[in-house]
C-alpha positions as CSV (number, residue, x, y, z in Angstrom):
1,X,81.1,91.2,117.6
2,X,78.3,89.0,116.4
3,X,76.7,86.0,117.9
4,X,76.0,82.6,115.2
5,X,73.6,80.7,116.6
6,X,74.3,78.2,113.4
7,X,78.4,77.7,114.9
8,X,76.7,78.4,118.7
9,X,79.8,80.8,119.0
10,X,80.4,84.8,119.3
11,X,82.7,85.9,116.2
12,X,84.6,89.1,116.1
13,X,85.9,90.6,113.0
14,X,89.0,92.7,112.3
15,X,88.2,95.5,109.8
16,X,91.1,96.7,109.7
17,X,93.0,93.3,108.8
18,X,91.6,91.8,105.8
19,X,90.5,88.1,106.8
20,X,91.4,88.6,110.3
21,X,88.8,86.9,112.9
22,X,88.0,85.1,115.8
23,X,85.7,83.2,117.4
24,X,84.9,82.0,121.2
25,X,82.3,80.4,123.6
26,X,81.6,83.7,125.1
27,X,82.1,87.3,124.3
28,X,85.7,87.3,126.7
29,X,86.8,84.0,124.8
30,X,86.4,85.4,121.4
31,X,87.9,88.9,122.6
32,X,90.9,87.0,124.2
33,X,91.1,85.3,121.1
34,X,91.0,88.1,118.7
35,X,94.0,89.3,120.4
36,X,96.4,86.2,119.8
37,X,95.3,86.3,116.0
38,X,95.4,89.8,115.5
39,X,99.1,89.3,116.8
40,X,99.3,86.4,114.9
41,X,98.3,88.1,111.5
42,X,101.0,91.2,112.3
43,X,103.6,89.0,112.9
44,X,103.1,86.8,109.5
45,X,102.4,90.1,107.8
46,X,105.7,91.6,108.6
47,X,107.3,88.1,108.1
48,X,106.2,87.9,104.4
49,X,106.9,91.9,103.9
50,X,103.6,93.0,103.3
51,X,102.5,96.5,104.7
52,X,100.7,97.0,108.0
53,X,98.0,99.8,107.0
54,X,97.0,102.5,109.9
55,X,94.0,101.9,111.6
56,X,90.8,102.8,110.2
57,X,88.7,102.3,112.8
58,X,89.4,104.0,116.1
59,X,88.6,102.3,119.3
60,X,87.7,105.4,121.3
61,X,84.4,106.4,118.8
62,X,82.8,102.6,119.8
């Protein structure tokens, strides 16, 4: 998670899902937020038939 003092916002990126972000008003917002589009960007994955990769990145070694 980053902070952008030019968009006054916290941004979190999704390595794992090309193009996949977020962004909030506070660290919660933007992790609340990452959730819905990282939901979001399964679901219209799966929808157009492209593959869902396995994670890269492992939550648990953060």
């Amino acid at each position: 998670m980053k902070y952008s003092a030019k968009k006054n916002c916290y941004i979190v990126t999704v390595p794992d899902l090309p193009g996949c972000m977020a962004d909030g008003e506070s660290p919660n917002e933007a992790y609340e937020n990452a959730k819905i589009v990282i939901r979001e960007w399964i679901e219209t994955a799966q929808a157009d038939g492209r593959p869902i990769l396995e994670p890269v990145f492992e939550r648990d070694k953060f």
